[in-house]
C-alpha positions in Angstrom: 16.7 88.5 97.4 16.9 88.5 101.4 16.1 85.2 101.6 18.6 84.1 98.8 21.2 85.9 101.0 19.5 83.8 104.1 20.3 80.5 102.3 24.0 81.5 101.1 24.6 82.7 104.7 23.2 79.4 106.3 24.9 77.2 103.0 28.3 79.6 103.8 28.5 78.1 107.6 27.6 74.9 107.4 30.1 74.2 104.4 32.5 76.1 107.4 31.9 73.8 109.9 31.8 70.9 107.8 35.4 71.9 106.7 36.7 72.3 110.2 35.2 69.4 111.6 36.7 67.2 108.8 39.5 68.9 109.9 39.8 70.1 113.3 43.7 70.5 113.6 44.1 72.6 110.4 41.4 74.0 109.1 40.2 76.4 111.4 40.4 79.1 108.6 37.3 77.0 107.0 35.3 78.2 110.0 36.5 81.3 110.6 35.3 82.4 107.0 31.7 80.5 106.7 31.2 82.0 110.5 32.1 85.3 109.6 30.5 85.3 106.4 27.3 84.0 107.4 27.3 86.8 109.9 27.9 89.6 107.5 25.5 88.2 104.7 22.9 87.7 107.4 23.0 91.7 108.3 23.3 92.3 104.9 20.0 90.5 104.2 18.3 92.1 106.7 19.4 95.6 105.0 18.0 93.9 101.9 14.7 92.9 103.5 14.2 97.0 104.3 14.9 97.9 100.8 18.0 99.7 102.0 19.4 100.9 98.3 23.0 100.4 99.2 22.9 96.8 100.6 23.1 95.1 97.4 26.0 97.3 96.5 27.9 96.3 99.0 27.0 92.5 98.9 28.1 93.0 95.7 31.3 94.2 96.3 31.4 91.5 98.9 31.0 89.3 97.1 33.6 90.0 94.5 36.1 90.4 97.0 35.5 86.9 98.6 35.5 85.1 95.1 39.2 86.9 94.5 39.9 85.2 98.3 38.0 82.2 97.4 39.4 81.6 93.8 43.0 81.6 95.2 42.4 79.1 98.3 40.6 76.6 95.7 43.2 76.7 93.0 46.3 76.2 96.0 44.3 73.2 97.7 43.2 71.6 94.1 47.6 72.4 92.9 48.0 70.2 96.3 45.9 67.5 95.7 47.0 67.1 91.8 50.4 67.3 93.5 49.7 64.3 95.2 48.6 65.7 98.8 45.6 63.1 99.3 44.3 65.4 102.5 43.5 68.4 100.2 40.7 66.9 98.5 38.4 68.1 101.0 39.7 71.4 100.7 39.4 71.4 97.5 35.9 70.5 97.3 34.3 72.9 100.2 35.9 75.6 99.0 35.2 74.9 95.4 31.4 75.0 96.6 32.1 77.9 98.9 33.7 79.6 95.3 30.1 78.5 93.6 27.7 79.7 96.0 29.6 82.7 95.9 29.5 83.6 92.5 26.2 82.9 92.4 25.2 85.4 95.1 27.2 88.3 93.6 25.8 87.7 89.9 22.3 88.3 91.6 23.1 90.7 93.9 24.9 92.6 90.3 21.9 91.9 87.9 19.6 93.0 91.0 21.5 95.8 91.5 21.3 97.2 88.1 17.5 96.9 87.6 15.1 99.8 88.3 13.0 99.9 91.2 9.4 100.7 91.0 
C-alpha cells in the first residue's frame, strides 16, 4: 500500500502542475493542492511503509475529506463549462481525475484498513 500512496502522491502533483501551468494566472489553487497533497501522502506512505497502524486511518480520513473538497471544485468547473465557459474544460478534467485517483486511494486505504493483520 506505500507504494500505491507513492504513485497517487507523484500522480496528485503532476496533475497540479499540469493544471497551473495550463493556467498560470488563475489556477494557482491547482498547485497548491497536488503540492500539498503529494507532500502529506508521501509522509503518510512512509508511515505505511513502517506498519504504523494509524496511518491508513488517517489517509483514510484524508482522503474522504479531499473527495468532499474535490467533488465540489469538479461539479462548479464542469456547471461552468456546460454554462458555456470554454476555459473550464481544463478544470474540469484535472480535477475530475484528481476526484478519481482520490477515491481510489481512500477505498484501499478503507478495505485495507478493515482487514486483520497477521
Amino acid at each position: 500500500m506505500a507504494n500505491l500512496t507513492y504513485i497517487y502522491a507523484a500522480l496528485m502533483f503532476i496533475l497540479g502542475l499540469f493544471g497551473f501551468l495550463s493556467n498560470p494566472s488563475k489556477a494557482m489553487s491547482a498547485l497548491i493542492v497536488g503540492g500539498v497533497t503529494a507532500i502529506i501522502f508521501t509522509v503518510l506512505g512512509l508511515y505505511i511503509k513502517k506498519e504504523n497502524k494509524r496511518a491508513l486511518t488517517i489517509l483514510t480520513f484524508l482522503g474522504a475529506l479531499l473527495s468532499i473538497m474535490l467533488v465540489w471544485r469538479t461539479s462548479s468547473a464542469w456547471s461552468a463549462y456546460l454554462m458555456g465557459k470554454e476555459s473550464k474544460l481544463m478544470a474540469a478534467l484535472l480535477t475530475s481525475a484528481m476526484l478519481l485517483i482520490t477515491l481510489v486511494i481512500t477505498g484501499l486505504g478503507f478495505s485495507l484498513r478493515r482487514r486483520p493483520r497477521k
